[in-house]
N, C-alpha and C positions, 0 to 999 in steps of 0.2 A: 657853285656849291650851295648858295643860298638858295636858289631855286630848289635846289636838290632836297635839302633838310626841310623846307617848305614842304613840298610833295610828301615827305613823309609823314610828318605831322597832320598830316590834312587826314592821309590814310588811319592812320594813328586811330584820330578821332572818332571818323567813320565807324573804323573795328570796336571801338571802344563804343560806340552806341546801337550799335550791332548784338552787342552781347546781352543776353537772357538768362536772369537769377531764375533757377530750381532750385526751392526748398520745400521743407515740409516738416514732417516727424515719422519715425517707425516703431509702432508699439505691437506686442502681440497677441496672439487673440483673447486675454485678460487686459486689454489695455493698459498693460504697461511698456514704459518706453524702453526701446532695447537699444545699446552698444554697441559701436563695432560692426555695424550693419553696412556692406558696400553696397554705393549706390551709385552704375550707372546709365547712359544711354549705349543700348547697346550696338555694335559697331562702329563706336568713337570711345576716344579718350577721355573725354568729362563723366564727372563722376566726382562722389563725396563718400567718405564714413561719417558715420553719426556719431554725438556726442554722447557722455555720460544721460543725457536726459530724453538722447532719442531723436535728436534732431540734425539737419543733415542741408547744404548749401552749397549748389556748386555751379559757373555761368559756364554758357556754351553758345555755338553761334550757330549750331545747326537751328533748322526752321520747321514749322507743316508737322506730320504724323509722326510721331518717334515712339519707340519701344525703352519705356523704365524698367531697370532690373533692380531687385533687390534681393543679396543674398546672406545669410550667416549660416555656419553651419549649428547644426542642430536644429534645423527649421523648415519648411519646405521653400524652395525659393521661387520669388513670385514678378509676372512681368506683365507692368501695367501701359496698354496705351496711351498717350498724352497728345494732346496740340499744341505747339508752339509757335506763340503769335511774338508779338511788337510788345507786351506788358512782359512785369513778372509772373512766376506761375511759382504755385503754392498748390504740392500735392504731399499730402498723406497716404503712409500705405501701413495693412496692418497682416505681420508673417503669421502661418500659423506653424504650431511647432512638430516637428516631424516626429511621427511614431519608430520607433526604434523598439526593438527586445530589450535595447541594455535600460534606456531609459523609461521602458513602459509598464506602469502598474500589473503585478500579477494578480491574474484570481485567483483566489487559494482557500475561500473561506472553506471550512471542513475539512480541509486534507493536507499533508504531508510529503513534501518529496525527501528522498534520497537519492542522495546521485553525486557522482563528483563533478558534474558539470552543470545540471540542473541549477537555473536563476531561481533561489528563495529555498533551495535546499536545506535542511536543518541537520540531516546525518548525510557524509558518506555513505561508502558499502564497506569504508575499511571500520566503521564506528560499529556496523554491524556485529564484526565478528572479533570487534574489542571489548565489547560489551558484558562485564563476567556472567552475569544473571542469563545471559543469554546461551552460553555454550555452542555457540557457532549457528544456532538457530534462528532464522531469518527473521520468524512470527514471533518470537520470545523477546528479539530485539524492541521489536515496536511496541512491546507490553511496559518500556519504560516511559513511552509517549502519553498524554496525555487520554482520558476516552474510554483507554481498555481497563480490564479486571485481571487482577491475578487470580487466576482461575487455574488449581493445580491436578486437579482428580481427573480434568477430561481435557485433551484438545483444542485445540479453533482460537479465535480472536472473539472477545464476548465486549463487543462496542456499545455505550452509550445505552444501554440495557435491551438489549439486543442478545437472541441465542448465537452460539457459534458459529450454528447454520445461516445464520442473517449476514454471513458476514464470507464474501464470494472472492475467491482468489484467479486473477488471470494474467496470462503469460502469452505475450506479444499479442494481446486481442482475445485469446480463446480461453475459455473459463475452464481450472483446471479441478476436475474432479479425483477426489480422494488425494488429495495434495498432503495429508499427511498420515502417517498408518494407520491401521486399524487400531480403533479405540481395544484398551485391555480393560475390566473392571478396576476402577478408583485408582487408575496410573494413566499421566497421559502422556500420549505419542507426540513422536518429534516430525516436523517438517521433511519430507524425502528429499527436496532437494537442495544443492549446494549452495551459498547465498554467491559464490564467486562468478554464479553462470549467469550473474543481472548486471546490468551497465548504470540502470534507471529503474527505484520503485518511488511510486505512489501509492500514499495510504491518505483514502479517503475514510473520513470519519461521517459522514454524513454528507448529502448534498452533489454527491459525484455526478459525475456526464451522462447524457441521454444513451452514449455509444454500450454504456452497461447496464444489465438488467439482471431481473430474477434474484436482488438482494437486499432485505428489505431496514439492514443498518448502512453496510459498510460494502467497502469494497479495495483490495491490497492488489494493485495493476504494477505488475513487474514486465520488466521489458529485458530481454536478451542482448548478452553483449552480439558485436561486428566483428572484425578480424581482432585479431589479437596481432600488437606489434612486431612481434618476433615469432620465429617458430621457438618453444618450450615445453618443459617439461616439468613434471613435479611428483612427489613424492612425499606422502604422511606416514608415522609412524608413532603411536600412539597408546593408552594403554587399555583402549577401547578397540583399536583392532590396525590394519595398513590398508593402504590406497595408493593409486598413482594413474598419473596421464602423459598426457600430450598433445601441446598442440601445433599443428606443422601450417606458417606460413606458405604461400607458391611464392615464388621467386619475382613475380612481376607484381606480387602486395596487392592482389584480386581477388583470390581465393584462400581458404584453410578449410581444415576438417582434422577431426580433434576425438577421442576418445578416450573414458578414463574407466576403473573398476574399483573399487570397495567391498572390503570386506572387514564385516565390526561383531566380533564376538566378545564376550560381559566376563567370561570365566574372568581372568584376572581381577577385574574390578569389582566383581559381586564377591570374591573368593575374600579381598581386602577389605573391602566397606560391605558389611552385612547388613541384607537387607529385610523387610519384617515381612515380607512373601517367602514361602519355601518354593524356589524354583526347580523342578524338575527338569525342565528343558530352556537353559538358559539363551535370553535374546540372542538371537540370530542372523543375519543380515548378507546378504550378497546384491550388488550394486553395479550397476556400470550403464555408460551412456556414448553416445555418437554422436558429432556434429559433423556439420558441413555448411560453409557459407560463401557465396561470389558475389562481388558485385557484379550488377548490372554495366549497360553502355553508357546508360542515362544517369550512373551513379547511383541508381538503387540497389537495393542488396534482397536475396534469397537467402532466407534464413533454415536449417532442419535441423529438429531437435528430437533424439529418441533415446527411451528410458526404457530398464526393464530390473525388477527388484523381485527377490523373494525374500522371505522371513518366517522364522516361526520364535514360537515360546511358550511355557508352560508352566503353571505355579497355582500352590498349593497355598488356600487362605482359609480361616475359622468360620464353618460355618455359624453365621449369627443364629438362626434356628433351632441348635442346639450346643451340648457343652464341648463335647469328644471331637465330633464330626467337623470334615472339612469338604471345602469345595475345590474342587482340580481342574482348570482350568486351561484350554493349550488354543493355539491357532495356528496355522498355515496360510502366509498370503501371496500370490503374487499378481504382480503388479507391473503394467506396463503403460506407456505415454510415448505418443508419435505427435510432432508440433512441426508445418510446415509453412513459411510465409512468406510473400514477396511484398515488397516497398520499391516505388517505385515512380518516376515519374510519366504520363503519358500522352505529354504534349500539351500546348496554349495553358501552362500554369496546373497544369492536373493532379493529383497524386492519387495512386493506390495503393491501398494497402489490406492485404490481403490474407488470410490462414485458413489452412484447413488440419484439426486435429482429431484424432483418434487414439483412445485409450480404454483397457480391460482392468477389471479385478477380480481377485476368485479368491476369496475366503473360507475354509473351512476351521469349522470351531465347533468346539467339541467341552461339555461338563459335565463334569460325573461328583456325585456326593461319594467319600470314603470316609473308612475307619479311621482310628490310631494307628494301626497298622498299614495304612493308605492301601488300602483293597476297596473293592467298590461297593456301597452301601445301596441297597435296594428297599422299596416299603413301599407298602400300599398307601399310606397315608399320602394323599395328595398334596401336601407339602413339599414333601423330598421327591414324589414322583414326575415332578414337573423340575425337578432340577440335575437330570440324569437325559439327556439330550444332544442332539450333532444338529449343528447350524449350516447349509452349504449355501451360501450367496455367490451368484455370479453376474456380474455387470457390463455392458458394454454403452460408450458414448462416442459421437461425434459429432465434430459440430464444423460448419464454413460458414466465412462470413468475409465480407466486401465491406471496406469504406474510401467513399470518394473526396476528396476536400482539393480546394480550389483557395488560391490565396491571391484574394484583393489588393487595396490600396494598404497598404502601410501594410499594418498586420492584420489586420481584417480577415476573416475568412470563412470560410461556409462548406460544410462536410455532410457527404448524408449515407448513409448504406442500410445493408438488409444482412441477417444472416440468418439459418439454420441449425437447430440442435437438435438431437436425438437422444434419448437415452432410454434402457430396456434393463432392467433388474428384475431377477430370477432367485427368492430364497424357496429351500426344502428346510422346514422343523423336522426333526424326529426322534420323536421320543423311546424311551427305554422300552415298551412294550411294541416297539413298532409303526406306531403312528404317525403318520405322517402328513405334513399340512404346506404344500406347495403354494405360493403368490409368487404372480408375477405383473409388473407395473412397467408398461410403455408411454411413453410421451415423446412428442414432437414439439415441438415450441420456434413457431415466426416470429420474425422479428422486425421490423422498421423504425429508423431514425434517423430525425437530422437535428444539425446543429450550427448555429453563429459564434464567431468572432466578433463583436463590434467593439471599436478603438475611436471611440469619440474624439480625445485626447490620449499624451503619455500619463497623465491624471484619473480619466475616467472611461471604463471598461467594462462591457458587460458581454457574459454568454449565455445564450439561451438556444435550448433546444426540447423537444418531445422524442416520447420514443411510444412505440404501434407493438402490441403484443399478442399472441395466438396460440394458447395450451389446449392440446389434446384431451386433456385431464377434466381441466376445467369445459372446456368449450363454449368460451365466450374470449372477444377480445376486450384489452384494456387499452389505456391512453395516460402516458405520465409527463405530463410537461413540467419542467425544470429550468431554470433560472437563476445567475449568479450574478452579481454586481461589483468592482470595487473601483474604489477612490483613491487619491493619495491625498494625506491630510499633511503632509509634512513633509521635511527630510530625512527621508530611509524608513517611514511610514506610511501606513496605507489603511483602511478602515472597506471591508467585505460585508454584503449577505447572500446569502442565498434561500433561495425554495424550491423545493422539489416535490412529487409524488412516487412512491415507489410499489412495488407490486412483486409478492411470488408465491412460489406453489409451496403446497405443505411438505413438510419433510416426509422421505419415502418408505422410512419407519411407520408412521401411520395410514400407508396407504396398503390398497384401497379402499378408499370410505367411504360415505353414503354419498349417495348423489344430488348434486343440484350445488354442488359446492363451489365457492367465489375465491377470485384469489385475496391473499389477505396484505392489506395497506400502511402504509408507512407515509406520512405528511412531513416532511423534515425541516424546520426554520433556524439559521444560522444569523450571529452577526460575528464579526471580526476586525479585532483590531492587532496590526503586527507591525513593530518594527525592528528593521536586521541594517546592520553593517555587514562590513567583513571580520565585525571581532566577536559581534555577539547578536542573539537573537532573541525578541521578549512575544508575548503571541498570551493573548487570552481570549477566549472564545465561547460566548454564550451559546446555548441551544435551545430548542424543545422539538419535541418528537409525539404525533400524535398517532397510534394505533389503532385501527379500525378492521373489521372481518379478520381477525387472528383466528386461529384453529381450536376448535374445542374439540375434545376427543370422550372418548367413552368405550366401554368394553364389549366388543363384539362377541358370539355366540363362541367363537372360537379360542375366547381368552387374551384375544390380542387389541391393545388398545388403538384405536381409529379413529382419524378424523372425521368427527360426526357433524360440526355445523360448522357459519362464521360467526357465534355471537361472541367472541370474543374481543376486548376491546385492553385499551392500556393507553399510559403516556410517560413521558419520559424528557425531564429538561435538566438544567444543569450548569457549571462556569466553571470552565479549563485554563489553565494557565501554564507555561512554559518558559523557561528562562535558560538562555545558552550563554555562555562567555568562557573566548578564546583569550580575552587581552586582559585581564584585570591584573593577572596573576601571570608570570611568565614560565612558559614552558606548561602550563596547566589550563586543563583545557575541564570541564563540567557542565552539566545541564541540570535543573530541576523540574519536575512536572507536578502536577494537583491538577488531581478533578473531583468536583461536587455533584453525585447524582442522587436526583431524588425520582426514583420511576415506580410503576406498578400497573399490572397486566393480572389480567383475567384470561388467561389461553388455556388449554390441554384442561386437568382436571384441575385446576382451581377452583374452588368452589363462590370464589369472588375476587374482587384485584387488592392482588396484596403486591409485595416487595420481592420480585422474584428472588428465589435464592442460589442464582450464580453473581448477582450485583451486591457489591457494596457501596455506601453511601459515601466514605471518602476514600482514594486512595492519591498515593505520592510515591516518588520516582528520583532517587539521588543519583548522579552515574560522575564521577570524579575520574578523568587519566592525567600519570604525573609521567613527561619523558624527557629522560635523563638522557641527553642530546650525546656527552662523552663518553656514556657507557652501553648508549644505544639500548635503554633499558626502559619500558615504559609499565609502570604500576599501577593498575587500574581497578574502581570500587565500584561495587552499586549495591543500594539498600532499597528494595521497596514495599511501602506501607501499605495495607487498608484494613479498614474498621473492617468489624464483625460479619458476618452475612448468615442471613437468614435462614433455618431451614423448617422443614415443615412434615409432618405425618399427615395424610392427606387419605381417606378411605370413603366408601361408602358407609354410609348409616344404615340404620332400620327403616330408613324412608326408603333406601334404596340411591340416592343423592351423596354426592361429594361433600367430606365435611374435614375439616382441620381437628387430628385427635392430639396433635401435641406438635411445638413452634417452640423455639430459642434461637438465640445469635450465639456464633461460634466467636471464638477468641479473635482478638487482632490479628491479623497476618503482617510478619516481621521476618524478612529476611537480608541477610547482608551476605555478597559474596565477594570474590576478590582474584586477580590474576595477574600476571606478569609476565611480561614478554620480552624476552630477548632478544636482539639480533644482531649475532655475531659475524665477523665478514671468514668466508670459506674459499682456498683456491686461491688463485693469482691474485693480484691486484687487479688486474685489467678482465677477469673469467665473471662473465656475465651470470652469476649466480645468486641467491639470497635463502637465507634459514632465518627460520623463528621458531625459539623454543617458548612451549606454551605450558605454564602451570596455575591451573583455576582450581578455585573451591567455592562450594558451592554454600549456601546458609556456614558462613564460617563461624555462630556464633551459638551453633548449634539451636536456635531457638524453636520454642517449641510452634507446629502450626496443626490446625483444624482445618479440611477445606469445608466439609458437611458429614452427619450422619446420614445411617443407614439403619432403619429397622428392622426387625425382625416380622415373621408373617402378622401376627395380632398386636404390633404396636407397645408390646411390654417390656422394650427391651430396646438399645439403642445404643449403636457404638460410630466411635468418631471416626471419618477416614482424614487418614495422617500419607505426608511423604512414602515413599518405599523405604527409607533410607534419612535421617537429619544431615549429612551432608554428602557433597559427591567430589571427588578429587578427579581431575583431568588433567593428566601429563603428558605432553606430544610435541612433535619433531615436526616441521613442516619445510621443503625444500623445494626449490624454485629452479630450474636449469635451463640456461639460457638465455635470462632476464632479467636484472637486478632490482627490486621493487624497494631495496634497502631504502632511498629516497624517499618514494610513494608514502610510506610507513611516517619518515622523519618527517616529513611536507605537511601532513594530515595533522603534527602536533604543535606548529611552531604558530 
């Protein structure tokens, strides 16, 4: 036995001077020390975690070449070779941190997402159409965001002092033309389509992707929903007009295909809320649309979307001109949109993504001067003889377009494509005696561009890309490289800039114009500072904008003003701010916006760079929902402000030259609305249903608004355009079958 304990003892020893301390530290690529880090040889048991300060100790009695691992997660993990002699060994190692989507800096300077999924989203799509001021209207929504103008006489999105037209709306990729009706005289039109048929928008204010062009503020990229969870149905009823769809699930949750119809007539509501147009032929509307969508094998999806609207209207306003006399005013539009596109993967990390779209318009508009008695007033005086006319416009576009992206290490990634656009417009003038003055304006427009991902870190990211241009029109190509950067400075903070060049053709109201003509430029510099939780969001964001070859115009022999040169020039800078909070207050949810712009342009007939008068110098954005969880009630505000805006009388002199014969600023713009939603539960307990009863008003406090004048032919004479109407009452039924979104609704508010 002695022997025996002897021999072990001896071995004992042995083993014991056999063994090899590994130590070291594990900091990470900030050199600091990190926790919790396992550390070991791989294919054996020895191994250590690190301490509070990063360091890490463990003996082993393997020998020769061994493989160190070091893993955490949230890291990448890393496996260092080592030698293992007869000493201690003392290795350091240093993780670097793994790019992740949850954890990695967004780029966002200049733009906005909506989405209910979207990482750094600031609205929903259900905020959209909670929104009072908005009335269900996608683009009215975003006029609570920082950037934009309340801009009430005409149309569009007026960014960062930017025209409407600067400012490019696209739908899965393809830029959608005549996105919202035909403009009426000093009323503007609403958005054609449904905000429910997007999953994901972004509103860029500036600084947007190479992938877009031909816009030289902004640009509003909406993306279409996938399947819908369930096959459903639905059903509005309203006192603006009824609707209803469907959308049919397949059985193996691969495919659907969906159609719905609309139709919105005014009688009721023009008949109760009188408005200060005499309508002859009250707004008109019939609507309806088609989908279809499968996934692919590969898990990408084929998306089809088509649209087809007609509409007309017609109304009776004061001729400025003179005392009696009016002008009659009607249009006929119809209007169609075909949107096809695959997504998709195609092998060794690929993606495409793809669309091809095709869409018409055909406008017929027509103005006649009449009496008191509204019969048709005739005169030689060319005054009123030039206001006795039929407008017939017809349009067609299409455009395809390919992009490729490839997804590297982490997030990394790298996309490039090409697309094609077409578009051909065809108006007839004609006048009371006959006269007739036909233009017609075709363009083609190439396109080439790529673009980066780079993810240095989950802290610091940058994208950068160019984009390759080619107009018909113009006949020369362009080159706009673009550039974004951002950092995180904090927890739930992050700090952006970006630079971009941007480029587009003149609007096709001035065309065709003289030749030799440039496209006109937009220089755009952002910085950005944001930070968001899950309760609230704060975002302020400097700019400037500088304008170069903007379009000057002048009157051609035929009366009609045309783009004549690029001398024109402008700039435009500014400091937005935005404030959201879900938590402060419970069960209440609000956002605040301000922006400060100070711009001025010299385009069209300016006769030098003043303060355009669609821009105000400040405006602000209150939007408050209160939802009352037990009675499924949610009561919702919004007020928004802006100073005065400029307008101008603008003529030729004796010189023959553009000159200012009279300039003032219209009143503040004030308006508050307000709405309430209901949603009561209908049908079984268990019946997959949902209603919400909707009652909005619109300026509830009847205040008075100015957008701009309008003068008369010699400038002696000037009247303000106002609203159609001080307020607008919206009462409507909306029903859901199939689906219960009751939740969705309550989830959005808590």
């Amino acid at each position: 036995m002695k022997h025996f304990l002897f021999i072990i003892l001896i071995f004992a020893y042995i083993n014991t001077k056999s063994q090899i301390i590994v130590s070291g530290m594990i900091t990470d690529n900030k050199n600091k020390p990190l926790y919790g880090v396992s550390i070991v040889l791989k294919n054996t048991y020895d191994g250590a975690t690190t301490d509070s300060l990063g360091k890490y100790s463990f003996t082993t009695t393997e020998k020769g070449e061994q493989l160190l691992q070091a893993t955490i997660s949230g890291y990448n993990a890393i496996v260092q070779k080592i030698i293992i002699g007869s000493s201690p060994l003392n290795q350091n190692l240093s993780l670097k941190e793994q790019i992740t989507e949850l954890r990695a800096v967004v780029i966002s300077a200049g733009s906005f997402a909506a989405s209910d999924k979207v990482k750094g989203a600031v609205l929903s799509s259900l905020d959209v159409v909670t929104t009072p001021s908005a009335n269900g209207d996608l683009t009215s929504a975003f006029k609570t965001l920082p950037g934009t103008q309340q801009v009430g006489e005409s149309e569009g999105l007026f960014v960062r002092g930017g025209t409407a037209t600067e400012t490019k709306i696209f739908m899965d990729g393809n830029v959608v033309n005549n996105f919202f009706y035909t403009s009426t005289p000093g009323i503007a039109t609403r958005g054609r389509f449904n905000p429910f048929l997007f999953k994901g928008t972004v509103f860029s204010t500036g600084g947007y992707s190479a992938l877009y062009g031909q816009a030289l503020s902004a640009a509003l990229i909406l993306e279409s929903k996938d399947l819908p969870e369930r096959t459903e149905a639905d059903l509005s009823l309203s006192v603006v007009g009824v609707g209803g769809g469907i959308q049919h699930l397949s059985k193996d949750k691969k495919s659907s295909w969906g159609v719905s119809v609309n139709y919105t007539n005014l009688w009721l509501a023009f008949n109760v809320i009188k408005q200060k147009q005499d309508f002859f032929q009250l707004p008109l509307v019939n609507q309806g649309d088609f989908n279809f969508r499968f996934k692919t094998k590969n898990g990408g999806f084929v998306k089809y979307y088509g649209y087809v609207s007609s509409n007309k209207t017609g109304f009776r306003a004061a001729d400025i001109d003179s005392i009696n006399l009016k002008d009659a005013f009607s249009i006929k539009n119809l209007n169609t949109y075909q949107n096809i596109s695959w997504k998709d993967g195609i092998g060794n990390g690929w993606k495409i993504n793809t669309g091809i779209s095709f869409s018409t318009n055909k406008d017929d508009i027509s103005n006649e001067t009449q009496d008191a008695e509204n019969k048709k007033f005739t005169s030689s005086d060319p005054i009123y003889a030039y206001k006795n006319f039929t407008l017939a416009n017809r349009a067609r576009y299409a455009q395809a377009r390919a992009v490729f992206e490839k997804k590297l290490i982490g997030l990394n990634a790298v996309r490039f494509g090409a697309e094609y656009f077409y578009s051909s417009e065809k108006s007839t003038y004609t006048l009371n005696d006959g006269t007739s003055i036909t233009q017609k304006v075709d363009d083609h427009i190439v396109a080439a561009f790529a673009e980066t991902d780079i993810y240095v870190t989950n802290n610091l990211a940058a994208k950068i890309g160019t984009r390759l241009e080619h107009s018909a029109i113009i006949n020369k190509f362009n080159i706009a490289p673009r550039v974004s950067l951002a950092y995180k400075v904090g927890q739930n903070a992050q700090a952006s800039i970006a630079y971009g060049i941007f480029y587009q053709n003149p609007e096709r109201k001035y065309l065709p114009g003289l030749a030799g003509l440039d496209y006109s430029r937009a220089s755009h510099y952002i910085a950005q500072y944001i930070k968001q939780t899950m309760g609230y969001t704060f975002r302020v964001e400097a700019f400037y904008k500088k304008y170069n070859n903007l379009y000057k115009t002048d009157t051609s022999f035929k009366g009609q003003e045309i783009a004549a040169n690029n001398n024109g020039y402008g700039d435009a800078k500014g400091i937005e701010l935005f404030w959201r909070d879900k938590q402060t207050i419970k069960d209440v949810d609000y956002w605040f916006s301000y922006s400060y712009l100070n711009t001025k342009r010299n385009f069209l007939n300016y006769p030098t760079a003043i303060q355009p008068s669609f821009a105000a110098t400040h405006t602000a954005s209150f939007v408050f929902k209160r939802f009352v969880l037990p009675l499924k009630i949610q009561f919702n505000l919004s007020y928004n402000f802006a100073t005065g805006r400029p307008y101008y009388r603008i003529a030729k002199n004796a010189q023959g030259k553009y000159a200012i014969t009279d300039e003032g600023k219209t009143i503040n713009y004030n308006s508050m609305s307000f709405s309430v939603n209901y949603l009561p539960k209908i049908g079984r307990k268990d019946a997959k249903s949902f209603i919400v009863w909707v009652l909005g008003v619109t300026n509830v406090l009847g205040q008075n608004q100015v957008y701009t004048y309008n003068y008369n032919y010699n400038g002696t004479r000037k009247e303000a355009v106002t609203p159609p109407s001080k307020r607008f009452v919206f009462i409507g039924c909306f029903l859901s079958f199939g689906i219960d979104r009751t939740q969705d609704a309550i989830n959005n508010n808590l």
